[in-house]
PDB file as gemmi writes it, atoms N, CA and C in Angstrom:
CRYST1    1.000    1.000    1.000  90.00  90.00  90.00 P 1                      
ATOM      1  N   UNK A   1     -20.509  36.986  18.515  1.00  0.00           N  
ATOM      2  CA  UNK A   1     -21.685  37.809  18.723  1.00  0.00           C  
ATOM      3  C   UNK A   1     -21.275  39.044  19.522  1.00  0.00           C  
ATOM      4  N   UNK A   2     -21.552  40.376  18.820  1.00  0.00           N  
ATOM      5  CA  UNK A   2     -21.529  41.246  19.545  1.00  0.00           C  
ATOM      6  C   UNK A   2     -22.143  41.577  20.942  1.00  0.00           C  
ATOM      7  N   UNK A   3     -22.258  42.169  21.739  1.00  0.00           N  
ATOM      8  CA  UNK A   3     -22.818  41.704  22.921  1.00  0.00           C  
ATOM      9  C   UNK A   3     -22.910  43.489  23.576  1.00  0.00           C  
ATOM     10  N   UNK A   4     -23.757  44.423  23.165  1.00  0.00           N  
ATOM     11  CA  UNK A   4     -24.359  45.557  23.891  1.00  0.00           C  
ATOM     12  C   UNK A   4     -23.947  45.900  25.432  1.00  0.00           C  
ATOM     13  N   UNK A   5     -23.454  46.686  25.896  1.00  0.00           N  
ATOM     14  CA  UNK A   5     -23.369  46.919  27.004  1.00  0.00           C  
ATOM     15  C   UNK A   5     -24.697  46.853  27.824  1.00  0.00           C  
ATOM     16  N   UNK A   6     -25.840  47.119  27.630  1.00  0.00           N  
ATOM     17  CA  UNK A   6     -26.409  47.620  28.577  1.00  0.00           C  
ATOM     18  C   UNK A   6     -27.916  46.314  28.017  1.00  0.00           C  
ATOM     19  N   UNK A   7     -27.129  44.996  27.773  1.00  0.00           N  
ATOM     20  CA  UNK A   7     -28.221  44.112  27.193  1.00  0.00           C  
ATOM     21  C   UNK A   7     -29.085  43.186  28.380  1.00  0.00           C  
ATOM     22  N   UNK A   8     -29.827  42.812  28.411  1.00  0.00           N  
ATOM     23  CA  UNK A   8     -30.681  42.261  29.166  1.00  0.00           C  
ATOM     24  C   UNK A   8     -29.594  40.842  29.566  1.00  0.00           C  
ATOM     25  N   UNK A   9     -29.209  39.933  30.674  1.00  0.00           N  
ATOM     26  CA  UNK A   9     -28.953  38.918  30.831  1.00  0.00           C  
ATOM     27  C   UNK A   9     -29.648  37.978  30.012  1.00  0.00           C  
ATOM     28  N   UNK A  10     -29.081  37.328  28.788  1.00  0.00           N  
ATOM     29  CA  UNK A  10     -29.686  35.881  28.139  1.00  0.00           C  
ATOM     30  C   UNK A  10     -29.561  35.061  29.072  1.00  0.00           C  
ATOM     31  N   UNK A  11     -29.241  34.654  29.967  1.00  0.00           N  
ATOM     32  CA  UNK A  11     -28.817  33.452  30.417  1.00  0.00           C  
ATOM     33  C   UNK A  11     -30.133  33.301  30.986  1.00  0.00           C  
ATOM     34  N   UNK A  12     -30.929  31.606  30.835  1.00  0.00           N  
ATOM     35  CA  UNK A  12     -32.322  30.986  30.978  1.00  0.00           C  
ATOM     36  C   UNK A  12     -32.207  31.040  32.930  1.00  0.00           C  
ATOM     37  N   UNK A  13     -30.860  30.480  33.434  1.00  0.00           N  
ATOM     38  CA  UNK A  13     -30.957  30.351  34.867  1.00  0.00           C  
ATOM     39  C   UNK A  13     -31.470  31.206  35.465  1.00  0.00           C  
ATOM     40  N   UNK A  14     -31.736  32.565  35.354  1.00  0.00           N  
ATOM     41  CA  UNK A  14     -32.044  34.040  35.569  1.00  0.00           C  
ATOM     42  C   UNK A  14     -33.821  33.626  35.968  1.00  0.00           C  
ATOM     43  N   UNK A  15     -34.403  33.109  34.633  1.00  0.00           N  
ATOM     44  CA  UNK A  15     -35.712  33.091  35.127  1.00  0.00           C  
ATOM     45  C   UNK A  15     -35.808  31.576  35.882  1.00  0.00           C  
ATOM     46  N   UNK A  16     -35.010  30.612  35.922  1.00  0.00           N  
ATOM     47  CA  UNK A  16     -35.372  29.638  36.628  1.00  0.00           C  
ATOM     48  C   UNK A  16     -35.021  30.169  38.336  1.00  0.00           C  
ATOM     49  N   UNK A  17     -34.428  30.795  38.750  1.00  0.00           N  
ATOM     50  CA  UNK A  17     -33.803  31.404  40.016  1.00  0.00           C  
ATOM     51  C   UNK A  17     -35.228  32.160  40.255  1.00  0.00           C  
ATOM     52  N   UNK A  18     -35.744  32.857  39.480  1.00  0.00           N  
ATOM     53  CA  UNK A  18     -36.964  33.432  39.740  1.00  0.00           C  
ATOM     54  C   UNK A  18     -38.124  32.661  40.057  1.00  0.00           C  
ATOM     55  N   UNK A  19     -38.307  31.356  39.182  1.00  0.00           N  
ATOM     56  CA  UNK A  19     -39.787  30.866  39.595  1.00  0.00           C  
ATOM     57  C   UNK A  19     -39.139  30.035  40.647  1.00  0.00           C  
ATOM     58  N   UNK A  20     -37.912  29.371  40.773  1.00  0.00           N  
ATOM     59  CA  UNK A  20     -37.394  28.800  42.111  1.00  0.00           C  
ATOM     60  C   UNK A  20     -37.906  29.930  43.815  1.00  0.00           C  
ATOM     61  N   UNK A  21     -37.571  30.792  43.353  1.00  0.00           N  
ATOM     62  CA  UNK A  21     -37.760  31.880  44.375  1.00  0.00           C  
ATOM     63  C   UNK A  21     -39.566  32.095  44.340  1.00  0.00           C  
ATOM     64  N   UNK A  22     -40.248  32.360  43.512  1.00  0.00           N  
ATOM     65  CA  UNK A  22     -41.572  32.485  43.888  1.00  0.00           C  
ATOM     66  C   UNK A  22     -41.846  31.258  44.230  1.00  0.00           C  
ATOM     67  N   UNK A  23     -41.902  29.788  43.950  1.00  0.00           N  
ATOM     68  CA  UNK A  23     -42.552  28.496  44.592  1.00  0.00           C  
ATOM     69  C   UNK A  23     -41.932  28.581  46.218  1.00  0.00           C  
ATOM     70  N   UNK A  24     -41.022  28.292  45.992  1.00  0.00           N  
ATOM     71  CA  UNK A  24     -40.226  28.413  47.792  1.00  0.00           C  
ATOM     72  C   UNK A  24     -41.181  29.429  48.446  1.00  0.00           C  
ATOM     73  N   UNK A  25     -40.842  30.688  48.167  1.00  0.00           N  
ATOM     74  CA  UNK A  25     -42.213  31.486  48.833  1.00  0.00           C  
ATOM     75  C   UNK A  25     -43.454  31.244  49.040  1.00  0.00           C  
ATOM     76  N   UNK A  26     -43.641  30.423  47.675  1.00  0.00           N  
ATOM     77  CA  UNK A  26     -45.689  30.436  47.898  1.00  0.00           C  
ATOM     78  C   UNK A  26     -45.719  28.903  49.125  1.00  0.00           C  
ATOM     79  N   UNK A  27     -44.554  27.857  48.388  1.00  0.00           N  
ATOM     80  CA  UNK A  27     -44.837  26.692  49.127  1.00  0.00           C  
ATOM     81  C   UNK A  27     -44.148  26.541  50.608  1.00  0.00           C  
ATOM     82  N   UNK A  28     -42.935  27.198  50.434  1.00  0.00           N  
ATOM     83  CA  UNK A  28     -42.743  27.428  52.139  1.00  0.00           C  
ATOM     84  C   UNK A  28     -42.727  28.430  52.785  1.00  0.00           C  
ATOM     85  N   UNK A  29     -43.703  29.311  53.134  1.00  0.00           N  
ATOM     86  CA  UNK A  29     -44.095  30.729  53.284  1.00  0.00           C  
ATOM     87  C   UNK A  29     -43.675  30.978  54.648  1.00  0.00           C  
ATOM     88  N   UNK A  30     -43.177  29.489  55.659  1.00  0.00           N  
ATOM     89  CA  UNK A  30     -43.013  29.780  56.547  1.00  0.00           C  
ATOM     90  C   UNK A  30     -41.393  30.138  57.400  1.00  0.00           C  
ATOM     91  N   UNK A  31     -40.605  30.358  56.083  1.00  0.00           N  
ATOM     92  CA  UNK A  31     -39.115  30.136  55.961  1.00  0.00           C  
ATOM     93  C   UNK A  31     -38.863  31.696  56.175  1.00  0.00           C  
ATOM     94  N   UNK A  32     -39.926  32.327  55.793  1.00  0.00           N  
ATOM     95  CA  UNK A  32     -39.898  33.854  55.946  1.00  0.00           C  
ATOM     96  C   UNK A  32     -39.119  34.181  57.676  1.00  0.00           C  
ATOM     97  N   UNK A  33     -40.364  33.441  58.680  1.00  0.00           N  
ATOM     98  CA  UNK A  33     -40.436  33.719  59.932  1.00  0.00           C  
ATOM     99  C   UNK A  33     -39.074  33.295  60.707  1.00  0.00           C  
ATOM    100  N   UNK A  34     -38.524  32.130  59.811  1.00  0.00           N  
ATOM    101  CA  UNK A  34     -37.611  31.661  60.767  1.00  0.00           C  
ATOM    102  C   UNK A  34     -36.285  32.806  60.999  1.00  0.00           C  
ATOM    103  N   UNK A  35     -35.523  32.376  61.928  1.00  0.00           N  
ATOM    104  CA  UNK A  35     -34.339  32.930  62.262  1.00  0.00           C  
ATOM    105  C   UNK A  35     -33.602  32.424  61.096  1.00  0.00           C  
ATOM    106  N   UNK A  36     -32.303  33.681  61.314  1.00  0.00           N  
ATOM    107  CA  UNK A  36     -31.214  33.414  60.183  1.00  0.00           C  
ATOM    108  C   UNK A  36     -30.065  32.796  61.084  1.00  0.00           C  
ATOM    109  N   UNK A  37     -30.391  31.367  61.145  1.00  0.00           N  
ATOM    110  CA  UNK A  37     -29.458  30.258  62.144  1.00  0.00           C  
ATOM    111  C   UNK A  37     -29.108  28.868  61.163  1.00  0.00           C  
ATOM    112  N   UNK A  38     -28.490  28.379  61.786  1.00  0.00           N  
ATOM    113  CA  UNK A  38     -28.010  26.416  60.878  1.00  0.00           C  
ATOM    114  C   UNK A  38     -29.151  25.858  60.257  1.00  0.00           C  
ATOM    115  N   UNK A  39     -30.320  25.692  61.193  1.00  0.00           N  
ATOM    116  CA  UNK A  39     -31.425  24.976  61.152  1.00  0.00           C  
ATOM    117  C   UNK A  39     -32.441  25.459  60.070  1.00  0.00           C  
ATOM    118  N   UNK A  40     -32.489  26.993  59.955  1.00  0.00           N  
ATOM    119  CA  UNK A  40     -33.262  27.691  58.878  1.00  0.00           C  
ATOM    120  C   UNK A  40     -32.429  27.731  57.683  1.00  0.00           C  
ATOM    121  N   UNK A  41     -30.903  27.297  57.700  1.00  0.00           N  
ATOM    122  CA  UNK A  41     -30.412  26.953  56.359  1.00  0.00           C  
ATOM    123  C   UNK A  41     -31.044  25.774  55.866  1.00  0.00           C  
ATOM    124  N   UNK A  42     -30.735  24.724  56.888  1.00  0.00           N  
ATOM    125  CA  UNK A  42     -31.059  23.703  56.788  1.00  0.00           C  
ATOM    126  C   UNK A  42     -32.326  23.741  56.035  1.00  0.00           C  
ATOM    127  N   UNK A  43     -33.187  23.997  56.632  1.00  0.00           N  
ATOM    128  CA  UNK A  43     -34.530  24.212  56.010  1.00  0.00           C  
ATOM    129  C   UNK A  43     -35.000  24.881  54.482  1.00  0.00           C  
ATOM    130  N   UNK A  44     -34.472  25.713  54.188  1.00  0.00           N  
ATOM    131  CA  UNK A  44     -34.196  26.145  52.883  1.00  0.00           C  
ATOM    132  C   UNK A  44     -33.420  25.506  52.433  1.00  0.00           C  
ATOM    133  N   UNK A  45     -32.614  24.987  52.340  1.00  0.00           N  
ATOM    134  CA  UNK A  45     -31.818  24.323  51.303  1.00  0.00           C  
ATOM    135  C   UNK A  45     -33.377  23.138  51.142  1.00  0.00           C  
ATOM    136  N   UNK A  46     -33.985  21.889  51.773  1.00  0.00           N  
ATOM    137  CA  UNK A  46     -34.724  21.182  51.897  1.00  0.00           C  
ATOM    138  C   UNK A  46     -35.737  21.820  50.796  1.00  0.00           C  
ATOM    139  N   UNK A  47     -36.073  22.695  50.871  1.00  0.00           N  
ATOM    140  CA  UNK A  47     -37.055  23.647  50.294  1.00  0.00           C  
ATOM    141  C   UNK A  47     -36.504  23.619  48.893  1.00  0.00           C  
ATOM    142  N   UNK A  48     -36.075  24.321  48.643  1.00  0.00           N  
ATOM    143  CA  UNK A  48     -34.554  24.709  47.161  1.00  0.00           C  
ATOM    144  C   UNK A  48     -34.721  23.355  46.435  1.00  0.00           C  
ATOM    145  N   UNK A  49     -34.793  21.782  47.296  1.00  0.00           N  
ATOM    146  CA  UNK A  49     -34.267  20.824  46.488  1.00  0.00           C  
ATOM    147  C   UNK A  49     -35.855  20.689  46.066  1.00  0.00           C  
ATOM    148  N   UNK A  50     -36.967  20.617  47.254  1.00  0.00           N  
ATOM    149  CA  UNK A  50     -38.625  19.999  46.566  1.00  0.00           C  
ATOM    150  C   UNK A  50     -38.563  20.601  45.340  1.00  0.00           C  
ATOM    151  N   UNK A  51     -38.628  22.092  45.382  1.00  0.00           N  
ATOM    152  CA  UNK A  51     -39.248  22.591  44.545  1.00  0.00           C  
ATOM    153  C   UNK A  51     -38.476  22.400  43.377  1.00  0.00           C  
ATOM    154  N   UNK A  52     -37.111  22.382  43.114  1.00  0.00           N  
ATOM    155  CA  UNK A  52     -36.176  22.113  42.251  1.00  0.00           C  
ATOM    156  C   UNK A  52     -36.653  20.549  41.233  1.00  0.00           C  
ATOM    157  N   UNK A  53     -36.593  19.488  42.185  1.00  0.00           N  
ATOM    158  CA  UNK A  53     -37.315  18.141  41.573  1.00  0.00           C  
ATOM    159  C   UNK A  53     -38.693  18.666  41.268  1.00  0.00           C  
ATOM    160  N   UNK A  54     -39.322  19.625  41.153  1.00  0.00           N  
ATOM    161  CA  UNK A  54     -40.815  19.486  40.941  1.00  0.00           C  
ATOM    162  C   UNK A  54     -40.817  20.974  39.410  1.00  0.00           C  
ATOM    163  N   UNK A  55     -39.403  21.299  39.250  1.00  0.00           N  
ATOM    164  CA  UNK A  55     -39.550  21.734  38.066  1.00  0.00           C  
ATOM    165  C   UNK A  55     -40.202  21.289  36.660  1.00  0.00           C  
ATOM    166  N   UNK A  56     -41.040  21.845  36.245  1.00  0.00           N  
ATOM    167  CA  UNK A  56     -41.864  21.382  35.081  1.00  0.00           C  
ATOM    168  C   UNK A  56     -40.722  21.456  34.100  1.00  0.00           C  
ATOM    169  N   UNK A  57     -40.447  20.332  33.409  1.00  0.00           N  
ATOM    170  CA  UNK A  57     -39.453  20.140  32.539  1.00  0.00           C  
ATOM    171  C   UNK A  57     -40.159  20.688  31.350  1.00  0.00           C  
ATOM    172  N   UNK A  58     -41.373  20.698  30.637  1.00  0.00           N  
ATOM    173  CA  UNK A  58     -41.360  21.506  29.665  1.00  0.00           C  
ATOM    174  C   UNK A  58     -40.960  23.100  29.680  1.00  0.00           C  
ATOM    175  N   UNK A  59     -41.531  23.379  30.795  1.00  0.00           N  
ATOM    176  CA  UNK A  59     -41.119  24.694  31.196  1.00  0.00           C  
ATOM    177  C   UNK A  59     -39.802  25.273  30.834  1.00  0.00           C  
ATOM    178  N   UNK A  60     -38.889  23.842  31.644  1.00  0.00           N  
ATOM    179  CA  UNK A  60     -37.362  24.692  31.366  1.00  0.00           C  
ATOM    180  C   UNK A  60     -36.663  24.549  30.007  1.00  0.00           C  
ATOM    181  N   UNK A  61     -37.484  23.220  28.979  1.00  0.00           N  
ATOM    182  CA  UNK A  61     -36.889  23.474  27.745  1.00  0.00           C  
ATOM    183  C   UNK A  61     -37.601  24.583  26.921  1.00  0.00           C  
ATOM    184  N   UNK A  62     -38.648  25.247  27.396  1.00  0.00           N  
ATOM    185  CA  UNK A  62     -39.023  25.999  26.800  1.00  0.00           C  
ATOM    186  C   UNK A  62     -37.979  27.222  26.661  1.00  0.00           C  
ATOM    187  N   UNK A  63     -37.896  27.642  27.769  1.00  0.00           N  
ATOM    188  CA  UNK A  63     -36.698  28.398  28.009  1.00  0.00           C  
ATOM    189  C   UNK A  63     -35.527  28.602  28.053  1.00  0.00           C  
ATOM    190  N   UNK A  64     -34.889  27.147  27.703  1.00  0.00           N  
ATOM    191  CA  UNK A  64     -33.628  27.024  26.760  1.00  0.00           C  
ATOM    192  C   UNK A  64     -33.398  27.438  25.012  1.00  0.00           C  
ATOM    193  N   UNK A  65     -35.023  26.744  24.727  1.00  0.00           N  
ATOM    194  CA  UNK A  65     -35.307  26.806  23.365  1.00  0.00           C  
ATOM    195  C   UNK A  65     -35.553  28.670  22.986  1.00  0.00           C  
ATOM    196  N   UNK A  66     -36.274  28.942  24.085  1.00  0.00           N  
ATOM    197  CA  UNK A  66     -36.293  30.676  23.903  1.00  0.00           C  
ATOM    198  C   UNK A  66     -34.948  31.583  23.750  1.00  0.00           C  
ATOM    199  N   UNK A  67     -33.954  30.997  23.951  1.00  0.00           N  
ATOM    200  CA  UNK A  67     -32.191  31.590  23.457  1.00  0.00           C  
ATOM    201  C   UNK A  67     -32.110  32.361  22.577  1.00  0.00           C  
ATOM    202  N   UNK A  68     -32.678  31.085  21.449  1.00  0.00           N  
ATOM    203  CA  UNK A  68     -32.541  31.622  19.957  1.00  0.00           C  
ATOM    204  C   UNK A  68     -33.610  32.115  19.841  1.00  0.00           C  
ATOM    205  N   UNK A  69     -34.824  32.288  20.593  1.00  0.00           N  
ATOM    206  CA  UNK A  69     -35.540  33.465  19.267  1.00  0.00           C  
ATOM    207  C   UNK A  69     -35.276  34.691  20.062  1.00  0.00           C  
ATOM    208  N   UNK A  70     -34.550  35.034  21.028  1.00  0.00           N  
ATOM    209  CA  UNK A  70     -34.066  35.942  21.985  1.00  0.00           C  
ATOM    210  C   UNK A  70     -32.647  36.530  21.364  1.00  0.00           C  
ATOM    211  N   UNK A  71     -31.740  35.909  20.611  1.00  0.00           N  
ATOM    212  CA  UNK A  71     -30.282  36.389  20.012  1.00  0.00           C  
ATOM    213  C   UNK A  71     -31.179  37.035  18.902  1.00  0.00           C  
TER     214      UNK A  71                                                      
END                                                                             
């Protein structure tokens, strides 16, 4: 497959990194405030995993399956 210089990223992880990043925000809004120390890693990573297990699995095969009508 030819592959355009200036083509949009296919890769599905792109939008999962995105709704990962808006839930963390909406659901731990308070990760904003903390300091950038061990403990506020700590805390985000904790965050990263809820929301990660609480991925809607249709969701993400949807967006695997969206590849091909995207090539």
């Amino acid at each position: 497959m030819d592959w355009p210089a200036y083509l949009p990223d296919l890769n599905p992880i792109e939008n999962v990194w995105k709704i990962l990043k808006e839930d963390i925000t909406k659901e731990f809004s308070y990760l904003v405030d903390l300091l950038k120390n061990d403990a506020a890693k700590r805390e985000l990573i904790y965050a990263a995993i809820c929301v990660w297990e609480g991925l809607d699995e249709e969701m993400l095969n949807k967006l695997l399956l969206g590849i091909v009508k995207r090539l």
